[in-house]
C-alpha positions in Angstrom: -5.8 -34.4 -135.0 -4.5 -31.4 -133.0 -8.0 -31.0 -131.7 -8.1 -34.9 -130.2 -4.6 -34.8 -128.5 -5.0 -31.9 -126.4 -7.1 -33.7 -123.4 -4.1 -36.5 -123.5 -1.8 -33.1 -122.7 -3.8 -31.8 -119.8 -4.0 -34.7 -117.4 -0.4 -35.5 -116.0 0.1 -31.2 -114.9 -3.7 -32.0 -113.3 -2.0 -34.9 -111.1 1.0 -33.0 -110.5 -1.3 -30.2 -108.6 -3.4 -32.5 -106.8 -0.3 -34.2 -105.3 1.2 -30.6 -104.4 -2.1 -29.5 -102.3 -2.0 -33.1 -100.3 1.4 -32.4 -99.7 0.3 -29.4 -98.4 -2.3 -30.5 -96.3 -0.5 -33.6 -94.5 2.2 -30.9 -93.5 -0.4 -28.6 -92.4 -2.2 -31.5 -90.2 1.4 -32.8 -89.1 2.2 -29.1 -87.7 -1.1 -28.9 -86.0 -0.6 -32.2 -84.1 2.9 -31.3 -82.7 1.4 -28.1 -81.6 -1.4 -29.1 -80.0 0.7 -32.1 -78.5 3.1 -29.9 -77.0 1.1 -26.9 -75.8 0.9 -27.6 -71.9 4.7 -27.2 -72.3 4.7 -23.9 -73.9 1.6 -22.5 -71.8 2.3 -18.7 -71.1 1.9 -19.0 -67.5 2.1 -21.8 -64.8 1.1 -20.6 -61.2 3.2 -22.8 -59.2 6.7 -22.3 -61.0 5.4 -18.4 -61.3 5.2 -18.2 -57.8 9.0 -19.6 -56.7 10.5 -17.8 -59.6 8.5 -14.5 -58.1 10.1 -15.4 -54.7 13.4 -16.3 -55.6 13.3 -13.1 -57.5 12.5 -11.2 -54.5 14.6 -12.9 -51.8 17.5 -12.1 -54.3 16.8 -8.4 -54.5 16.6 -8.6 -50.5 19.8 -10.2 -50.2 21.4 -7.5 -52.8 19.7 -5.1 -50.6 21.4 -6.1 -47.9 24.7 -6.2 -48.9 24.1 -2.7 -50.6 26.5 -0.4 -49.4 24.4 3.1 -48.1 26.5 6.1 -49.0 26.1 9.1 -46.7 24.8 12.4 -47.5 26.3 15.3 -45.1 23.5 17.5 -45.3 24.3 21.8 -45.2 22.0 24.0 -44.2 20.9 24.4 -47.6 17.7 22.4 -49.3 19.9 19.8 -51.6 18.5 16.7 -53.3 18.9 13.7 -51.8 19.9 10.5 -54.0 18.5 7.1 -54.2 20.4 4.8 -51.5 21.5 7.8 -49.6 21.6 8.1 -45.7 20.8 11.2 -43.8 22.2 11.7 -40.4 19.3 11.7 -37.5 17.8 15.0 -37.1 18.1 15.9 -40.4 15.4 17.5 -42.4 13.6 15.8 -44.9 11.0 17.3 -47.4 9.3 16.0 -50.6 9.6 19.2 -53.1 6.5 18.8 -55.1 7.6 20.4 -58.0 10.6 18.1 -59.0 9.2 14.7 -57.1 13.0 14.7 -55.5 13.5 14.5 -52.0 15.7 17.5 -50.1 17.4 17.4 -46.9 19.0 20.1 -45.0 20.5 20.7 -41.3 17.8 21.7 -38.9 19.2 22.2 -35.5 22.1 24.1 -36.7 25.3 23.4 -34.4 23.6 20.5 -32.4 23.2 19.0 -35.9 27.2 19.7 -37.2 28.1 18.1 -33.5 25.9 15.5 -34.3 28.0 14.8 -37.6 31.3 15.4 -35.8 30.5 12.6 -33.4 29.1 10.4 -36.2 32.5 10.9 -37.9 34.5 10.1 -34.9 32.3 6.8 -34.2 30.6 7.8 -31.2 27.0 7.4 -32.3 27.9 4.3 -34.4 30.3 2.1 -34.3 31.9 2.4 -37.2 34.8 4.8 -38.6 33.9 4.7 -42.3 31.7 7.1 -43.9 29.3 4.5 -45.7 27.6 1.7 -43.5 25.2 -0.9 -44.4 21.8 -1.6 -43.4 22.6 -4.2 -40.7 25.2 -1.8 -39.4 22.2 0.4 -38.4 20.2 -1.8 -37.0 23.3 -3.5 -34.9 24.6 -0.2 -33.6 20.7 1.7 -33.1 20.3 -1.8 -30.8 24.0 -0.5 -29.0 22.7 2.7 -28.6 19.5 1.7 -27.2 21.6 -0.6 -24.6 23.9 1.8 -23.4 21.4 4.7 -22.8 19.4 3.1 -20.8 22.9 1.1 -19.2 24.1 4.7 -18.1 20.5 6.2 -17.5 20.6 3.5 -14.6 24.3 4.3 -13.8 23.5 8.0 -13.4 20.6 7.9 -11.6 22.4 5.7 -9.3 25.2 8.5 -8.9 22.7 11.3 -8.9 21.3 9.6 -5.6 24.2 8.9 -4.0 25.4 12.4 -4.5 22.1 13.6 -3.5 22.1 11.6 -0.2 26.1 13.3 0.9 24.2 16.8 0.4 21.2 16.0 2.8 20.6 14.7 6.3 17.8 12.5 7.5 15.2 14.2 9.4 15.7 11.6 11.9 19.5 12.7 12.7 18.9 15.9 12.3 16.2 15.6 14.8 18.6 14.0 17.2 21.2 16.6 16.7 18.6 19.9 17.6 17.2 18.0 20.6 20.8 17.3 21.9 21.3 21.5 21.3 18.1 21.9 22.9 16.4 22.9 19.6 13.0 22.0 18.9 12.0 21.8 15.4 8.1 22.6 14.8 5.7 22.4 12.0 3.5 25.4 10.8 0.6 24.3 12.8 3.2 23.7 15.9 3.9 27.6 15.1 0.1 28.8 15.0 -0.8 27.1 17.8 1.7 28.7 19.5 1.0 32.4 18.8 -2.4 32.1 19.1 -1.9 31.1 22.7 0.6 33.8 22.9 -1.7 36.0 21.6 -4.8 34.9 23.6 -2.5 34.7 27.2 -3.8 37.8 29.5 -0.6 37.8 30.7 0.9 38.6 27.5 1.8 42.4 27.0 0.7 44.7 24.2 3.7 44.7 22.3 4.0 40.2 22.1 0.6 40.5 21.1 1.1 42.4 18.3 4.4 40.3 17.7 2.4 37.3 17.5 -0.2 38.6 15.0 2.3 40.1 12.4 4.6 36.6 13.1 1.1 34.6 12.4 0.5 36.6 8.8 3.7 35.2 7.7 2.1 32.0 7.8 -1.4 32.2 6.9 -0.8 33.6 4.0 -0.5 29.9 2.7 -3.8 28.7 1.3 -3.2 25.6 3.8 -1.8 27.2 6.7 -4.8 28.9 6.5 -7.2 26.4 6.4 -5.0 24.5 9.4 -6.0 27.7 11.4 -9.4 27.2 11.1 -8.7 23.7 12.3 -7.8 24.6 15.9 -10.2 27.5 16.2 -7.5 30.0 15.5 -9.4 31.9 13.3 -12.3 32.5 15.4 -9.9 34.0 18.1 -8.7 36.5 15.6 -12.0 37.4 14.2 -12.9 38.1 18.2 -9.7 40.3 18.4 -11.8 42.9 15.9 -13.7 43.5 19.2 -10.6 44.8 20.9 -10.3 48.6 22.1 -6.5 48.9 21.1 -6.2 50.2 17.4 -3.3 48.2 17.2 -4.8 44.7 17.8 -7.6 45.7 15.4 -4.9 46.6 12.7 -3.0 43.5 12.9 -6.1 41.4 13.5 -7.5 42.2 9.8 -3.8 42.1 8.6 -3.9 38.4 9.2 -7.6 38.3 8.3 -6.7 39.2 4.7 -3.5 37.1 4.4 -5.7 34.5 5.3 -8.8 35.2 3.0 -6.3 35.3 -0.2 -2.9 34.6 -1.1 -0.9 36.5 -3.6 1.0 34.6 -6.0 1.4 32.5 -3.4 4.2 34.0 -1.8 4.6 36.5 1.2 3.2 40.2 0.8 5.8 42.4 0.1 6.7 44.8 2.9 8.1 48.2 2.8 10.6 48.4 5.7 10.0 52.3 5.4 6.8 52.0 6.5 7.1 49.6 9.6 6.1 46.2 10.0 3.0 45.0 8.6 2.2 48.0 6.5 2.3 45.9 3.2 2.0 46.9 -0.1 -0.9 44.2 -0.8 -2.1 45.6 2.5 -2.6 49.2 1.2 -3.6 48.2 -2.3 -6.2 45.0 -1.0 -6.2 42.1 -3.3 -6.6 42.5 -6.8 -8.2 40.1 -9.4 -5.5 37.9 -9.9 -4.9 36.9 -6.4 -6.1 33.4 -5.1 -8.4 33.6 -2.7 -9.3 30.9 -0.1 -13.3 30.5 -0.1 -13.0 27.6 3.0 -12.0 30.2 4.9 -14.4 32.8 3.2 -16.8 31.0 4.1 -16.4 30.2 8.0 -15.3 34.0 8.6 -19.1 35.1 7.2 -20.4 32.4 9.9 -18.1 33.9 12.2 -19.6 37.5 12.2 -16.4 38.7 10.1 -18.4 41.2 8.0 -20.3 42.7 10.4 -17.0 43.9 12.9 -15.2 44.8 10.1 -18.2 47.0 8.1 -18.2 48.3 12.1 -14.6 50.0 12.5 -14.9 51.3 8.9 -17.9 53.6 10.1 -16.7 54.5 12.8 -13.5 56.7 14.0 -10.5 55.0 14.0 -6.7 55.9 13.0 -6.2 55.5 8.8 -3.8 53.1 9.3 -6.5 50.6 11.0 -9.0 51.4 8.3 -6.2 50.7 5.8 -6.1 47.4 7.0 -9.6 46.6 7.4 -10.6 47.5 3.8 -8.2 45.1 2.9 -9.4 42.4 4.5 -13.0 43.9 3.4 -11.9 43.0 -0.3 -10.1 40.3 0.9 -13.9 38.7 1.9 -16.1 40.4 -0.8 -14.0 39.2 -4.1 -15.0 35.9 -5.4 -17.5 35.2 -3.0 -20.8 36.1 -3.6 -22.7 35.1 -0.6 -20.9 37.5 1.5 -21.1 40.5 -1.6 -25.2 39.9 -0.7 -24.8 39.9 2.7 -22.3 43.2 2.6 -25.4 45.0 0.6 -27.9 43.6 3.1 -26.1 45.1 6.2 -25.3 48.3 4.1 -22.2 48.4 3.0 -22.2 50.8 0.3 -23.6 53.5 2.5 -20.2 52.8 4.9 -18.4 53.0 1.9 -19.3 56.5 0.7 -19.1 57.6 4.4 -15.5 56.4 4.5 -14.7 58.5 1.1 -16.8 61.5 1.7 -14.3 61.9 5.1 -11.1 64.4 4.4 -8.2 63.1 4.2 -9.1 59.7 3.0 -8.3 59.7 -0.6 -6.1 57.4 -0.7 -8.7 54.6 0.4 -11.7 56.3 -2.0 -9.2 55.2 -4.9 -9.3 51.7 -3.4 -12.7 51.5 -2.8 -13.9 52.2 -6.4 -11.3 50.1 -7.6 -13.2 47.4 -5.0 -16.4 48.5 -6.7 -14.6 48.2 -10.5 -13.9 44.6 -9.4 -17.4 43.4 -7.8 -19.1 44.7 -11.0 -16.8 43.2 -13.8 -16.6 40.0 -11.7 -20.5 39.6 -12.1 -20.2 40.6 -16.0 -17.3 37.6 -16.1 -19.7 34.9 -14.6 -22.5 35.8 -16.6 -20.4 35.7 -20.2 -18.8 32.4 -18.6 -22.0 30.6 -18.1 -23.5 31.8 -21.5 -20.2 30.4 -22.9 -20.9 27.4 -21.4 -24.4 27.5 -21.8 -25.1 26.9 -18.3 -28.5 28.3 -17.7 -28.7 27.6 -14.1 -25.0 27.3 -12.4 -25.4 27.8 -8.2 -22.8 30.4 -8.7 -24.2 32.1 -11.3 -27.2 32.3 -9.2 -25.8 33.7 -6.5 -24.1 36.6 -8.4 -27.9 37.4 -9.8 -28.7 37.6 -6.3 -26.1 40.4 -5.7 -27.8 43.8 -7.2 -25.0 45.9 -6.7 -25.7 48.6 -10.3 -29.1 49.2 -8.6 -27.5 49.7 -4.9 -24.8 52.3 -6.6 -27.2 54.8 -8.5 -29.5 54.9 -5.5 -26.4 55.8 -3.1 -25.2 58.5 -5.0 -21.9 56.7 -6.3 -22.4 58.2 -9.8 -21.5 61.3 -8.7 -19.1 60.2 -5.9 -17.2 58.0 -8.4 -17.3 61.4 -11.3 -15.9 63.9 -8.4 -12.8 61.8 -8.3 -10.8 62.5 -11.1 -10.4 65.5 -9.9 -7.1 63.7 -8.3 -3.6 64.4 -9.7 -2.1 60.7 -9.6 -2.6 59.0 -12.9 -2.5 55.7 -11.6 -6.2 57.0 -9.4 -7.2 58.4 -12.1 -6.8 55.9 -14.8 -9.0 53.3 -11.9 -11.7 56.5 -12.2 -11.6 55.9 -15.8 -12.3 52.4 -15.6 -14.9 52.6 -13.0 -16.9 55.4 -14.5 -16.6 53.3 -17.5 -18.5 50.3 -15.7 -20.9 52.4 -14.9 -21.7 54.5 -17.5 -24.7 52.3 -18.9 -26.1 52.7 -15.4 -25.1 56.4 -14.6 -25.2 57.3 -18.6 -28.2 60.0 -17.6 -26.5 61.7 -14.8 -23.3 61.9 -16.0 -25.0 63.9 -19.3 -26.3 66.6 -16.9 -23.3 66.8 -15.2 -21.6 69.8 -16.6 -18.3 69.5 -13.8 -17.8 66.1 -15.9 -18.3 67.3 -19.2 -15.0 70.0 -18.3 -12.9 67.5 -16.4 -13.3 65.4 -19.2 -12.4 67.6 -22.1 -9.6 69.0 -19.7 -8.1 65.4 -19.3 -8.5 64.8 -23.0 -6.1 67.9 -23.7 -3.7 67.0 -21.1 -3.1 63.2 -22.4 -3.1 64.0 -25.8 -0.1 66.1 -25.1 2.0 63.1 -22.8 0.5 60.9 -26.0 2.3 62.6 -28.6 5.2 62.8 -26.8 5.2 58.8 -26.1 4.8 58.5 -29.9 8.2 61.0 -30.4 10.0 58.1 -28.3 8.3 55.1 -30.5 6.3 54.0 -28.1 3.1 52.6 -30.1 0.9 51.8 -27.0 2.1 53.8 -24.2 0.5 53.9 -21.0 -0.9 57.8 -21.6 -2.6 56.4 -24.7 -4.4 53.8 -22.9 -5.6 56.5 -20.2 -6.4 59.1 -23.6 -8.3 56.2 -25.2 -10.5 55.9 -21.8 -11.4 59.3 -22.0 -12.5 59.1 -25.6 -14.5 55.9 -25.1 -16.3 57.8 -22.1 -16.9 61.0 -24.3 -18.3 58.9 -26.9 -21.1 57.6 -24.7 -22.0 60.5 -23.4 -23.1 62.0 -26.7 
């Protein structure tokens, strides 16, 4: 009986389950459907309300920005760390310290800076008497300072005029006022026009000839004076004035001559009252390297016969003072121009040259002419490095200065040993333009100067005496004194000679 009732006992717990798993299921599909109902309302993102919220966001943080009060940082001289929303002062210094990621700022103009501050303080930069500002404030008060610079740029350019215009006269008035005093006011080429007919009157003696052509130097020496003299034919009447049979004339003549080829500095040569008027430092020394020289004017004295009266009263005998000047306007014509250095070689010039030094008593201008000599050769060497600088294979100038074989014309004339004999001089300063000639020459003269013996002892003696005056600039801590340039010459020239 036990075995028949058990199948009666099994089926209500079967129903029982079956209703639990529908009940299961129908709240499972029920949650499904609400879900999937409702999901365009729970989507994760919706580009069109993402977008305002993203701008009302931002416009916010602008606003908060704005109204964000900037504290600010006095800066010492010191590197410190600057703070988020911290302003500098202008003309601080600002870095980026790559080590900590911080920014540092620190004074850099020193007390410019602390006056900068000061004012700051005190309002007078901006207008404002706190120590904190906004970010509008500094746009409001950089427009105010913008304003009023250029508001009292105007007004004191205004008052800079006007005070400018009490100190000065019109040239009109002023014009009126020397004609009423029977004052004539003239130009530069009023006043070259008027010594050259001074000069050129017959009727004008010796002496306000001479006046005329040391009053005339004072104005030539101006690179456009100059040129205004070759305008009016002045020049040609000075070149003429070479021909003249008074040493004086001929003096003064190529005084003006060589003011008028170059220009020193472009000022006035220096005169030594001492040694009367005229008698010029640049005069006795000629023109170095640095000077400007004025080729126009070069250039019309070479068609003018220039060369040829000068190269004249150099050979033959005239007082040292003339031939003073003449060599300076010599160099005056010969540096920087080297049409007329060929022409000078064609009419033989270096053979008037030695003459001049081989006379007694002329020492003084054999320093200056191998200083001339130093300055034709290295000039050549310049324009020739120049051009391969440039890589210019065929510049006109360059061409010209191939054209001038001066290193040839020198061993052939004898200047090797012309130019060795002179250190036999006692002045340093000749000696040390010896040195720097015979160094110019010594791939040229390298086989005489081996033979010559009289070299080989002047050298060695000159090598004792500077090495003594050397030591004794290095006891008074000077490191590169002048007697250790002129000892360092001498070594360089023994050098090559072994």
């Amino acid at each position: 009986m036990s075995l028949t009732m058990a199948p009666q006992g099994l089926l209500p717990s079967r129903m029982a389950l079956r209703g639990m798993l529908l009940g299961l299921l129908m709240v499972s599909c029920f949650t499904f459907c609400r879900s999937h109902q409702n999901s365009k309302e729970f989507a994760l993102t919706n580009p069109e309300k993402s977008t305002t919220k993203e701008t009302e966001r931002k416009t916010k943080a602008k606003e908060e920005l704005d109204t964000e009060v900037l504290e600010v940082f006095h800066p010492t001289h010191e590197w410190q760390a600057l703070q988020p929303g911290q302003a500098v002062p202008a003309g601080s210094h600002v870095r980026l310290n790559l080590q900590t990621g911080a920014r540092e700022v620190k004074l850099q103009y020193g007390d410019k800076i602390q006056n900068n501050l000061k004012e700051s303080k005190k309002g007078k930069r901006l207008d404002i008497n706190t120590n904190a500002y906004t970010s509008q404030d500094l746009k409001s008060a950089l427009a105010k300072l913008k304003k009023g610079a250029e508001m009292e740029s105007s007004e004191e350019d205004k008052a800079r005029q006007a005070e400018v215009k009490q100190l000065f006269r019109p040239i009109e008035e002023l014009k009126k006022d020397f004609a009423e005093l029977n004052v004539v006011i003239e130009t530069d080429m009023q006043i070259m026009v008027r010594l050259i007919n001074k000069f050129n009157s017959s009727s004008s003696s010796l002496e306000e000839k001479i006046a005329a052509l040391f009053d005339l130097e004072y104005h030539v020496h101006q690179m456009d004076n100059a040129q205004d003299l070759l305008s009016f034919g002045g020049l040609q009447v000075v070149i003429n004035a070479l021909n003249s049979t008074e040493p004086l004339v001929k003096e003064y003549a190529a005084f003006v001559l060589g003011a008028a080829f170059s220009r020193k500095n472009g000022s006035r040569h220096v005169t030594d009252p001492a040694s009367g008027p005229g008698d010029s430092a640049i005069a006795e020394a000629g023109p170095g390297p640095s000077a400007d020289h004025n080729p126009k004017v070069q250039v019309e004295a070479i068609e003018g016969g220039a060369l040829q009266k000068l190269l004249v009263i150099l050979a033959t005998k005239q007082p040292l003072a003339t031939k003073k000047k003449v060599l300076f306007a010599l160099c005056s014509l010969l540096r920087h121009f080297p049409y007329a250095q060929q022409q000078f070689l064609k009419l033989g010039g270096l053979q008037v040259l030695r003459s001049l030094v081989q006379e007694k008593g002329t020492e003084v201008l054999a320093v200056r002419v191998v200083t001339l000599l130093y300055d034709l050769i290295t000039e050549k060497m310049f324009a020739e490095e120049e051009a391969e600088l440039t890589r210019e294979t065929s510049p006109e100038k360059l061409q010209q200065y191939r054209q001038v074989h001066l290193l040839p014309g020198l061993r052939e004339q004898g200047w090797c040993a012309i130019t060795a004999s002179l250190l036999a001089l006692p002045e340093h300063d000749a000696r040390e333009k010896v040195l720097q000639t015979l160094g110019t020459l010594l791939a040229t003269c390298q086989d005489h100067y081996r033979q010559d013996a009289q070299l080989s002892r002047t050298l060695a003696s000159l090598q004792a005496e500077y090495q003594a005056l050397a030591a004794l600039e290095l006891q008074d801590g000077e490191e590169e004194g002048y007697f250790q340039e002129l000892l360092g010459s001498i070594n360089s020239l023994l050098q090559g000679l072994r």
